[in-house]
N, C-alpha and C positions, 0 to 999 in steps of 0.2 A: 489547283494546278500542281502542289506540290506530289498528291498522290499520285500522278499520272508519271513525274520525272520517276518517282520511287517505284514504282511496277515498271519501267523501260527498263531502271537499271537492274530489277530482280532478275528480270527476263536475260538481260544481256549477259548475267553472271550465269545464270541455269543454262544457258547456250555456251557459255564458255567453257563448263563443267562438262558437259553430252560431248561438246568434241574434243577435251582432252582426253575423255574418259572413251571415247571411241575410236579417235587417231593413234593409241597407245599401239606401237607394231604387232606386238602379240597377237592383241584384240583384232586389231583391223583385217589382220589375214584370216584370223577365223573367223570371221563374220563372211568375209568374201567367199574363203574357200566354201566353211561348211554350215552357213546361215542364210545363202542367195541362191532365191533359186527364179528360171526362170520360165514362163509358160506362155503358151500360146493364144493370141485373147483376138477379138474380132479386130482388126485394123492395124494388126503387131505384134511383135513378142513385146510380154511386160517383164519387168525386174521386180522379184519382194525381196525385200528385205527382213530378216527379224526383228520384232518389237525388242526395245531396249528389256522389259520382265522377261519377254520370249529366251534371247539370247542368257541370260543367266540364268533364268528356273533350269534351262538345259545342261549347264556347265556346270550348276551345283547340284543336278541328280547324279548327271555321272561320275563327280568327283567323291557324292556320297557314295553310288554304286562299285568304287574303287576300293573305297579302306575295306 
């Protein structure tokens, strides 16, 4: 029983960390502005959003492509 409370709470810390590390204003608007994109699908428009690797491999090529 005891493992079970201790992966709820890994889990709740790992959640805590994704969305202060995603709520952060910066972050949040570029992810909106230029991370969401949205497309036409049978039954709706859908919303993507960029994978958490997505959104950084991005930020950190063109931060390299800058120096």
């Amino acid at each position: 029983m005891e493992k079970g409370w201790e992966r709820a709470r890994e889990s709740l810390i790992s959640l805590e960390a994704m969305l202060r590390g995603t709520c952060e204003p910066e972050r949040l608007l570029d992810l909106v502005e230029n991370f969401t994109l949205f497309m036409d699908a049978p039954g709706g428009t859908i919303k993507l959003l960029a994978k958490n690797h997505q959104y950084h491999g991005v930020t950190n090529t063109l931060a390299a492509l800058r120096k």
